[in-house]
VOVOKE-839102 format. One record per residue (C-alpha): x, y, z; residue in three letters. Coordinates in pm, 1 decimal. Layout:
% VOVOKE-839102
@x: X; y: Y; z: Z; rose: ALA
...
//
This chain:
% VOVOKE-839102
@x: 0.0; y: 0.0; z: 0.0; rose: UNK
@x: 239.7; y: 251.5; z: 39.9; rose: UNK
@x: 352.2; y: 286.3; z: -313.2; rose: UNK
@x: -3.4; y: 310.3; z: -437.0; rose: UNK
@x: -4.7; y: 580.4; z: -661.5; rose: UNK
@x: -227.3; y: 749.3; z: -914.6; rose: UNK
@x: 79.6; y: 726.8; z: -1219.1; rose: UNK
@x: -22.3; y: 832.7; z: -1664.6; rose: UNK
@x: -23.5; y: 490.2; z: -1815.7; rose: UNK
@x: 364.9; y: 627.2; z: -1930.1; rose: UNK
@x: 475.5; y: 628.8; z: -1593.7; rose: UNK
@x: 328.9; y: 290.0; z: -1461.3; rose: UNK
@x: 497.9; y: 48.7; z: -1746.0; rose: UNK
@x: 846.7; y: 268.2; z: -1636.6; rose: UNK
@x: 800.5; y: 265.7; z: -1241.8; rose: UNK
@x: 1036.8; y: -16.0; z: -1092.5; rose: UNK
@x: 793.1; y: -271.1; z: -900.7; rose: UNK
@x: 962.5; y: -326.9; z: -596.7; rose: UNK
@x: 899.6; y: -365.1; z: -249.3; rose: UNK
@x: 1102.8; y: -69.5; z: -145.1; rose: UNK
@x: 877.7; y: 195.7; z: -141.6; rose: UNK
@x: 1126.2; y: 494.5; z: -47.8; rose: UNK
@x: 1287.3; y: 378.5; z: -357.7; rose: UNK
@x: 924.3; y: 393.1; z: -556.2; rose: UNK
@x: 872.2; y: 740.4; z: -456.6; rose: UNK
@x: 1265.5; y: 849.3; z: -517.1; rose: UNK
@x: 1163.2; y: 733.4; z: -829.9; rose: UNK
@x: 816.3; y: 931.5; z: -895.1; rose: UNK
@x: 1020.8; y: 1233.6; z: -802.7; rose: UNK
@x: 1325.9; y: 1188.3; z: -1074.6; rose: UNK
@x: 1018.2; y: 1146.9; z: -1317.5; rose: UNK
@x: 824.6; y: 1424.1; z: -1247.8; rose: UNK
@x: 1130.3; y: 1659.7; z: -1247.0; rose: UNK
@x: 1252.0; y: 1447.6; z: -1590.9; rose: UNK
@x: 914.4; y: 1472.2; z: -1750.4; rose: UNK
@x: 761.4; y: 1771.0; z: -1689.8; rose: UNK
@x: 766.0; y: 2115.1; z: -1888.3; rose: UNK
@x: 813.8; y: 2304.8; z: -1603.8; rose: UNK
@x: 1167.8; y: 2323.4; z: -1587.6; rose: UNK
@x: 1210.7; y: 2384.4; z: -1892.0; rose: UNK
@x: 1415.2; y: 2688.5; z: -2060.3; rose: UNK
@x: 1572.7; y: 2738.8; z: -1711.3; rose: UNK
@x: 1968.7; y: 2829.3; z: -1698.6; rose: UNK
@x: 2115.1; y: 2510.1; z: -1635.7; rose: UNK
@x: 2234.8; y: 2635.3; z: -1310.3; rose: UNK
@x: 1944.8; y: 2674.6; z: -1130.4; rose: UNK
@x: 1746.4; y: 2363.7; z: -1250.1; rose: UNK
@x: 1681.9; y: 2111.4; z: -988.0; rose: UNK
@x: 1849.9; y: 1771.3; z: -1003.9; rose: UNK
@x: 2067.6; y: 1803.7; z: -1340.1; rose: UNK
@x: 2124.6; y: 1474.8; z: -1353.9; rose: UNK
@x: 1766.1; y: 1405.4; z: -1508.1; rose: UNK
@x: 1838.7; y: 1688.0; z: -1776.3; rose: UNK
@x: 2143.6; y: 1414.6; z: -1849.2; rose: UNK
@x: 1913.7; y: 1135.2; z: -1864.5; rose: UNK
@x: 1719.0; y: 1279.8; z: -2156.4; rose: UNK
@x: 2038.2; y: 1408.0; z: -2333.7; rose: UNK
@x: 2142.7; y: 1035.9; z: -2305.9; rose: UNK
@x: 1818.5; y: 934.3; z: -2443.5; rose: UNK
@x: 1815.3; y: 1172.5; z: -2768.9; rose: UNK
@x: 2197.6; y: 1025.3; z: -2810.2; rose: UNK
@x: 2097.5; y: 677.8; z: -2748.6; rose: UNK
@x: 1749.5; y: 679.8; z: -2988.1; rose: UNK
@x: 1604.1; y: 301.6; z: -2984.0; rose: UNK
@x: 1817.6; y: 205.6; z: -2691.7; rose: UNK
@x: 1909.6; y: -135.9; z: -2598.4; rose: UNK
@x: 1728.1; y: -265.6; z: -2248.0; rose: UNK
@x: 2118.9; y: -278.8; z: -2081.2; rose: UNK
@x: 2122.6; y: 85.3; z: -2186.6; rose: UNK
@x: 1783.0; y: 158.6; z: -2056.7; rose: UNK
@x: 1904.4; y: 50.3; z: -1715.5; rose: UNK
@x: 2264.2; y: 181.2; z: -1712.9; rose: UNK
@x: 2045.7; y: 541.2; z: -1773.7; rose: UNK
@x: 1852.9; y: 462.0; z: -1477.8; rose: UNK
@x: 2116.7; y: 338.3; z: -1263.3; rose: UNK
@x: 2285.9; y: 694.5; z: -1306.1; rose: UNK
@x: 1994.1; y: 872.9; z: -1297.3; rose: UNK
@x: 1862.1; y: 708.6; z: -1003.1; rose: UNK
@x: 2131.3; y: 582.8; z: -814.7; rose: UNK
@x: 2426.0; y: 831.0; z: -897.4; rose: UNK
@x: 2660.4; y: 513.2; z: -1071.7; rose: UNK
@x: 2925.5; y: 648.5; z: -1222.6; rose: UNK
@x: 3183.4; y: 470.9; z: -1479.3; rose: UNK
@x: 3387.1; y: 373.4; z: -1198.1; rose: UNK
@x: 3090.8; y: 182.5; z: -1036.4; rose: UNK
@x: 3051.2; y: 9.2; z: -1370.0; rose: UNK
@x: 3396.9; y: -66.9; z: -1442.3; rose: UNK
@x: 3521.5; y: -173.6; z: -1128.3; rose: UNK
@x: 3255.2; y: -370.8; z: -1004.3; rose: UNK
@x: 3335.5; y: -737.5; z: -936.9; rose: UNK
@x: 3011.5; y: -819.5; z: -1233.5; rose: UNK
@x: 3003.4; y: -1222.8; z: -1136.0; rose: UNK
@x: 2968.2; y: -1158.0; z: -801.7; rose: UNK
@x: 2750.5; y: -870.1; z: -841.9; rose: UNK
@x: 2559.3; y: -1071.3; z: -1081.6; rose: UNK
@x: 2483.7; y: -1365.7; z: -778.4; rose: UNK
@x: 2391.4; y: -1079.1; z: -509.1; rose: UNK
@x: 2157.5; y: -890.1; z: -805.7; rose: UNK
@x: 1975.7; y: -1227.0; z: -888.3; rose: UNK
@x: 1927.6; y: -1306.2; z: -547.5; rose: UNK
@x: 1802.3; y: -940.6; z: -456.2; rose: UNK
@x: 1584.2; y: -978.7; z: -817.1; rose: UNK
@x: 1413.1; y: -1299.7; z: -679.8; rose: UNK
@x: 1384.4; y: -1208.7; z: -310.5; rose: UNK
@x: 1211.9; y: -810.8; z: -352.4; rose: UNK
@x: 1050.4; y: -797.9; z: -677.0; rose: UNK
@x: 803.3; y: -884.9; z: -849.5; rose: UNK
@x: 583.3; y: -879.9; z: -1192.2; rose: UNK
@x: 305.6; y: -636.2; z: -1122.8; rose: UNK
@x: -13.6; y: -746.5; z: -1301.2; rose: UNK
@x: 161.1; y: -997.8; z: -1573.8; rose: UNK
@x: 438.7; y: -757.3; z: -1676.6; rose: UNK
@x: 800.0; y: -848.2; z: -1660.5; rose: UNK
@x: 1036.9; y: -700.5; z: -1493.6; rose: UNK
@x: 1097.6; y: -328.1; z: -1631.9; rose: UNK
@x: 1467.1; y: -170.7; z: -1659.4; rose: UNK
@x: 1380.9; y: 57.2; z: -1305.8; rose: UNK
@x: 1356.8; y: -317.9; z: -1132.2; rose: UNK
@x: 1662.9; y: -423.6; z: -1282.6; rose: UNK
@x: 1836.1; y: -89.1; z: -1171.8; rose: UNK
@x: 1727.5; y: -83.7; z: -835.9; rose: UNK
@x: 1787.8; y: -449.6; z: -750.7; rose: UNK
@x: 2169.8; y: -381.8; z: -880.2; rose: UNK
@x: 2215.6; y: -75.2; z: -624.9; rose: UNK
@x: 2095.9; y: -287.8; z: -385.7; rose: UNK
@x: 2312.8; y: -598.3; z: -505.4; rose: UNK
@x: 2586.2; y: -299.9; z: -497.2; rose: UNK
@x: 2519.3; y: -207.6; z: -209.6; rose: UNK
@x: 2530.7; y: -513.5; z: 3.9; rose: UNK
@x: 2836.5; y: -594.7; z: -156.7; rose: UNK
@x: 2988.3; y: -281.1; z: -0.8; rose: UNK
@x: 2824.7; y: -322.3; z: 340.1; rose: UNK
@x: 2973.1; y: -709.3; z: 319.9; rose: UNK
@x: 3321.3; y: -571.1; z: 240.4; rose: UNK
@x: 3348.6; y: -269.4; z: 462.7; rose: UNK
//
């Protein structure tokens, strides 16, 4: 119940179905501020979270994107990964902890599969177990 929310029909096949609902409504907010028109024609230096400007710069580069780029777009939009966090990660590891996290806290909401906001939230939290586990 607590991420029930009134979303367009756009919004609910993007919104990650997880169990985490801080992580839902993190994600409402990038998507307002990404989608709306209200921010727009503002200097860049005064427009609120920049990094969702970036997302939809990526997207205009990236045209039909591939679902890996989909949630690599996410995963920095979202959850501030930077090329470091994709180039150093240990991936086979990462890989067991993301599956695990995949089966244990998500699910398909109303038949779909998984969409590319699951996928990028259950790797920041494979991430960041990993982290907690090494530290």
């Amino acid at each position: 119940m607590r991420n029930f929310a009134l979303l367009c029909h756009r919004h609910h096949r993007e919104a990650p179905d997880v169990a985490d609902a801080e992580a839902f409504w993190r994600w409402v907010d990038q998507a307002e501020l990404r989608d709306t028109d209200k921010w727009r024609g503002l200097d860049e230096s005064i427009r609120p979270r920049p990094s969702s400007w970036q997302r939809a710069e990526a997207e205009k580069r990236l045209g039909n994107k591939s679902f890996f780029a989909e949630v690599r777009i996410e995963l920095v939009d979202q959850y501030g990964w930077t090329d470091v966090d994709f180039s150093a990660a240990n991936w086979p590891a990462l890989m067991d902890e993301y599956f695990t996290v995949l089966e244990q806290a998500t699910s398909k909401h109303f038949g779909v599969e998984k969409k590319a906001s699951t996928h990028a939230w259950a790797l920041s939290v494979a991430q960041l177990r990993m982290m907690r586990r090494n530290t």
